[in-house]
C-alpha positions in Angstrom: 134.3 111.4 -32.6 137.7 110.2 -32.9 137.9 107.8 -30.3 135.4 105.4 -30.1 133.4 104.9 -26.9 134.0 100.4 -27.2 137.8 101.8 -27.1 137.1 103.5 -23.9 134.6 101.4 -22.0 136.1 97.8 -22.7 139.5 98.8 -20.9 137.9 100.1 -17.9 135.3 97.3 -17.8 138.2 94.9 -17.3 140.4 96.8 -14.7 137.2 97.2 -13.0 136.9 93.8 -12.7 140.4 93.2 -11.1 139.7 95.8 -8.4 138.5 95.2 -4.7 135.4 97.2 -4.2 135.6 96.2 -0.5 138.7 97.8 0.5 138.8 101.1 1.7 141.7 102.0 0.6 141.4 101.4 -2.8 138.2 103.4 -2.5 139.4 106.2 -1.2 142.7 106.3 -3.7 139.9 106.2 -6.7 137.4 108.5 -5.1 140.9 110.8 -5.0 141.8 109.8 -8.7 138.1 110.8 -10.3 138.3 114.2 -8.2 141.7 115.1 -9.3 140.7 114.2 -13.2 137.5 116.0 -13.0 139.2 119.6 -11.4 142.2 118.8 -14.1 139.1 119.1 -16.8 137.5 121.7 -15.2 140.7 124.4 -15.1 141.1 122.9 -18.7 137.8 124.7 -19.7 138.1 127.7 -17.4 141.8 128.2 -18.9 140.1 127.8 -22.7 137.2 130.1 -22.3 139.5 132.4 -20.9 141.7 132.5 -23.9 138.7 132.3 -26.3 137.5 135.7 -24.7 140.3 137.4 -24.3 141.2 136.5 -28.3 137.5 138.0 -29.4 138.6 141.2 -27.5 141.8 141.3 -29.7 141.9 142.9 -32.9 142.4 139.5 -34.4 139.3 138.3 -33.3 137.2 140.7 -34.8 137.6 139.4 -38.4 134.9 138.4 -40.3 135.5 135.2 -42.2 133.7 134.6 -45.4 132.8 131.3 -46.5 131.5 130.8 -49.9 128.3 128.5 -50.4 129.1 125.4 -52.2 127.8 125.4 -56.0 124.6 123.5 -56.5 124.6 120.3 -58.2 122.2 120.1 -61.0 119.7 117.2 -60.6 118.6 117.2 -64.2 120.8 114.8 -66.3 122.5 116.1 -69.7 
């Protein structure tokens, strides 16, 4: 994974921290935020499966790639 989850997680930690919990305000403006993220992720994925279809009913996407198997190393020492 390329960024670690300490990277993620200790930033929020300490905003969290800073943040009223009690105001209803500030609830409501990060209940808003997390909803607005989340639908930005999900029409992310909907847009990206659409394109990944679409591409396998392309002419290009019908390629068959071949991968050759890596060569075996010997165990036996010369």
């Amino acid at each position: 994974m390329a960024i670690n989850k300490l990277m993620v997680m200790v930033p929020v930690m300490l905003a969290a921290r800073k943040l009223d919990g009690e105001d209803p305000k500030l609830v409501f403006a990060l209940r808003c935020a997390y909803a607005a993220i989340h639908t930005i992720i999900i029409l992310i994925c909907i847009y990206m499966f659409q394109r990944a279809a679409s591409f396998s009913d392309s002419p290009d996407g019908r390629r068959v790639v071949y991968i050759p198997s890596p060569p075996v190393v010997s165990l036996v020492a010369i």
